[in-house]
N, C-alpha and C positions, 0 to 999 in steps of 0.2 A: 259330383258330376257337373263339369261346367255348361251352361249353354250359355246363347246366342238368345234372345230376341230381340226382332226384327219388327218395325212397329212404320205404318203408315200415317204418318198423327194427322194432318189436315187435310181437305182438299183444295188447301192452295200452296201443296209440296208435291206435286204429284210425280214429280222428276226427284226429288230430295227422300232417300230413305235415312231414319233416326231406328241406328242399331245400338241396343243397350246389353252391355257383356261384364261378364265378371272381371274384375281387374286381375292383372299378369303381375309378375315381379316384375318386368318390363317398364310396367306402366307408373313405376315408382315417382319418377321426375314428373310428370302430368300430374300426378294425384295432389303432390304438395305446392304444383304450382295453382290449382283449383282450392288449396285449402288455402295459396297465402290471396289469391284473388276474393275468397269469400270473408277472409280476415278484414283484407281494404274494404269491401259492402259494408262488414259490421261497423266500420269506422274505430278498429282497432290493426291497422297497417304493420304495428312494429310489435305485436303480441305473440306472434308466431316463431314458436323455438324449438320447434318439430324438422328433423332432417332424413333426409334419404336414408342411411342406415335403420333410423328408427321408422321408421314408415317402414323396409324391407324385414326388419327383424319381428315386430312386432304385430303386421300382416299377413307375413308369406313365411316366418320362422317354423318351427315346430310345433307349436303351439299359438297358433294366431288369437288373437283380443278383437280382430273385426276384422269386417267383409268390407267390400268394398266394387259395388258398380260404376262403367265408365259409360258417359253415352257421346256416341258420337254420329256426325250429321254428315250423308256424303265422305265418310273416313276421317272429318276434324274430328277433333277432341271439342265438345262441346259442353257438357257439363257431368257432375257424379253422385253421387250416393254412399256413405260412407255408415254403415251400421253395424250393432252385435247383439248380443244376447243379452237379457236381463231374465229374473225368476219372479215373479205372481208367488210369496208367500198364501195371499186369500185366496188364488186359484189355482195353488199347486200346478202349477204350467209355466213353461217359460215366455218369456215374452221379446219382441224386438223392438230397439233403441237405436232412432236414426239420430245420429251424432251427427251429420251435415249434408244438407240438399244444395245444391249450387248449382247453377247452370249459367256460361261467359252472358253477358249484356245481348254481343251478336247473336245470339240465339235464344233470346227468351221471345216469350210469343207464337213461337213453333208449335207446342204442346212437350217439350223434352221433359219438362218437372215434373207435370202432370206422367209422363211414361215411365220417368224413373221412381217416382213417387207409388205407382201401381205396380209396380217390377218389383219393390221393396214389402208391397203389400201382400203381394201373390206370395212371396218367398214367406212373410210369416206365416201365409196359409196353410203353403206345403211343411212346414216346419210344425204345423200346429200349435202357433202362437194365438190363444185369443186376444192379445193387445200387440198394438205397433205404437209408439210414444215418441215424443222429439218438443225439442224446446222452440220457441219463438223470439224474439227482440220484441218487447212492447214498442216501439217507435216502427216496425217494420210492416205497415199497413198494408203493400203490395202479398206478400208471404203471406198475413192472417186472413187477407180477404180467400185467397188462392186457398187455402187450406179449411177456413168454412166452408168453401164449396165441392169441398172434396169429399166435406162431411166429419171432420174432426171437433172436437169436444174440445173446449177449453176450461183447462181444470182453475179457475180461479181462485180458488179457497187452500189450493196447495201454493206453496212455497219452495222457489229450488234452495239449495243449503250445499256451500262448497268450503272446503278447508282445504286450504295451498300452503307450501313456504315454509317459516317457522312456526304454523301457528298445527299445521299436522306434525310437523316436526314431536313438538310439545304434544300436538294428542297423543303422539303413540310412542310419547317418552323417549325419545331421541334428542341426545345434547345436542342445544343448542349454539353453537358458539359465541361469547357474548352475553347471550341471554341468562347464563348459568350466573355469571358475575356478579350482574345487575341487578337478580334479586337476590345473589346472598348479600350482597351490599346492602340492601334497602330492607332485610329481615335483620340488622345489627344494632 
């Protein structure tokens, strides 16, 4: 069931309403221009190799991998919410995993993060997620401040852990190209 809300965030907008909606196949081209705009924030510009087809296949396909909220100020596009599901093995519950908050420069300050950020929360309520989870940049002081005060927990003692490229290749026993050579070369 899609909705709409509709959110009055300050009162120094009082003519500016910040409407936050679930994203359309429509909204394909926006969503990846917000994700290569949050890629230049992270200070990683040329990392992004995410396209349209795969954003339209792999959110609006038959089978979607995430959601996706759009918020917008006065009918801009202004910034998004990109999240899915994960599962609480300890709490037998599932849970939801914000994969990326963004909101454009011209509009931070509004309160939009703060709305899409609570629009992301409400949803794990209604969904009955007891956790909502999401990563940070240790260098991104603005974010960690904003997110302390939202009441977020920062888990220090955990460690993210990612395998890309050839080295999942190799986990999951996928030839290598290349790589098969080099070590039978160096087992001779």
């Amino acid at each position: 069931m899609a909705c709409s809300f509709v959110a009055y965030i300050t009162p120094y907008n009082d003519d500016m309403a910040t409407t936050i909606r679930p994203a359309s196949p429509a909204d394909v081209p926006q969503i990846l221009d917000f994700i290569r705009a949050l890629a230049t924030y992270e200070r990683e510009p040329d990392a992004v190799t995410a396209t349209e087809a795969d954003l339209l296949l792999h959110g609006f396909g038959d089978n979607p991998f995430f959601s996706c909220l759009i918020a917008e100020e006065d009918g801009a596009p202004a910034g998004f919410a990109l999240y899915f599901f994960s599962y609480s093995t300890w709490l037998g519950r599932p849970g939801l995993y914000l994969e990326d908050l963004f909101v454009y420069p011209d509009f931070r300050g509004l309160g939009i993060g703060k709305a899409l950020l609570q629009r992301v929360a409400a949803i794990a309520e209604e969904k009955g997620c007891p956790r909502l989870q999401w990563e940070v940049l240790d260098w991104n002081t603005p974010a960690i401040d904003f997110y302390r005060a939202m009441g977020a927990e920062f888990l220090d003692t955990w460690r993210n852990v990612r395998v890309t490229g050839e080295a999942l290749k190799r986990l999951a026993g996928v030839p290598v190209p290349g790589v098969a050579d080099k070590e039978s070369e160096t087992k001779q």
